[in-house]
C-alpha positions as CSV (number, residue, x, y, z in Angstrom):
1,X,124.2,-70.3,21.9
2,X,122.4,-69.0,18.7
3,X,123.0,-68.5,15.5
4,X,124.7,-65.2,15.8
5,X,128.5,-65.3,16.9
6,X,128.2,-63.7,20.4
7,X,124.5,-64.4,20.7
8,X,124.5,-66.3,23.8
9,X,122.7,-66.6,26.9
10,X,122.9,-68.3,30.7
11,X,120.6,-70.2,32.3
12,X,120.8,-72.3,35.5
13,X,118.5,-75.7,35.7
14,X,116.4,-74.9,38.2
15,X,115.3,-72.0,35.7
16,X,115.5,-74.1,33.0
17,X,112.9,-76.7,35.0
18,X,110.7,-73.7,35.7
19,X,110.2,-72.7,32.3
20,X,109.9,-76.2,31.0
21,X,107.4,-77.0,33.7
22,X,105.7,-72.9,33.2
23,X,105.3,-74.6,29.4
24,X,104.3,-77.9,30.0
25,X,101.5,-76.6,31.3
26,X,100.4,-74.8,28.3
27,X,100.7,-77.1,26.5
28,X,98.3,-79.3,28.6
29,X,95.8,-76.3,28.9
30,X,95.8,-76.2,25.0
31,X,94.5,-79.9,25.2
32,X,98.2,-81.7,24.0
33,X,98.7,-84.9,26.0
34,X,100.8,-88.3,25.9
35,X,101.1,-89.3,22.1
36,X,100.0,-86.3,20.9
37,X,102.5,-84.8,18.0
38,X,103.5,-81.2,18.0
39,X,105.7,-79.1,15.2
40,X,108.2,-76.5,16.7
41,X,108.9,-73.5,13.9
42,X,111.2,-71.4,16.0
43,X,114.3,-69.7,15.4
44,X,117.4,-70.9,17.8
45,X,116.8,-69.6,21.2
46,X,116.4,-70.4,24.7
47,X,112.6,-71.0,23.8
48,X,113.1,-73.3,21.2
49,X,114.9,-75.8,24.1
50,X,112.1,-75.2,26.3
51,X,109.4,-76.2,24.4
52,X,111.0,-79.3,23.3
53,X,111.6,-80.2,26.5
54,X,108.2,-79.5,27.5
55,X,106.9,-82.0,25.3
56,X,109.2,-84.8,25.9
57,X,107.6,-84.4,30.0
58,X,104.3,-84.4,29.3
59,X,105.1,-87.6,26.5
60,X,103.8,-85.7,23.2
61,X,106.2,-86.3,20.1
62,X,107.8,-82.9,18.4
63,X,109.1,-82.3,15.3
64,X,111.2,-78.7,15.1
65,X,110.9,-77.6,11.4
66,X,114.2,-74.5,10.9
67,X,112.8,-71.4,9.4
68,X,114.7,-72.3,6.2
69,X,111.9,-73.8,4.9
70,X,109.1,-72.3,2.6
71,X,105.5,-72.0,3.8
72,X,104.8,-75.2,1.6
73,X,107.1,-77.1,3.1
74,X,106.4,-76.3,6.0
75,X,102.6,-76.8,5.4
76,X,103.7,-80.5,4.0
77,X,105.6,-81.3,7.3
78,X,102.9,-80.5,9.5
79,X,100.0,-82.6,7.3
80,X,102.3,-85.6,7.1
81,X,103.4,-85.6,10.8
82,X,99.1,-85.5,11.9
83,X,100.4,-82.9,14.5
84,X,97.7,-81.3,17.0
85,X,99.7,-78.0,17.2
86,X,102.3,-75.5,16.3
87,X,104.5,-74.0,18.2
88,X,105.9,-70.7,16.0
């Protein structure tokens, strides 16, 4: 469910295992392996879930940063946390 009341969607797990494995493999094209820390700056959607989970299989760290943030916080939380990539 996101943010919006009636702003939902379905999704079964072998779906939700495609997708996450679909990313995974992004990810590991985009050179992000075991250890590796990446920020998440995505609204709440289906994606958002995806991509965490993602990275929790292949063993990188995340950190998901909400879009209340300014562009120097932002910029702060990404420096501090060494991450190799952004997710946005």
């Amino acid at each position: 469910e996101g943010n919006e009341p009636g702003d939902s969607m379905k999704i079964t797990y072998r779906e939700l295992l495609h997708k996450v494995c679909q990313f995974a493999n992004v990810l590991r094209s985009q050179g992000v392996k075991k250890g590796d820390r990446v920020s998440i700056y995505l609204p709440m959607i289906l994606e958002l879930v995806i991509a965490m989970l993602a990275c929790a299989r292949i063993g990188a760290l995340h950190s998901v940063v909400f879009a209340g943030f300014s562009a120097d916080s932002l910029c702060e939380r990404i420096l501090d946390c060494g991450c190799s990539l952004l997710i946005t």
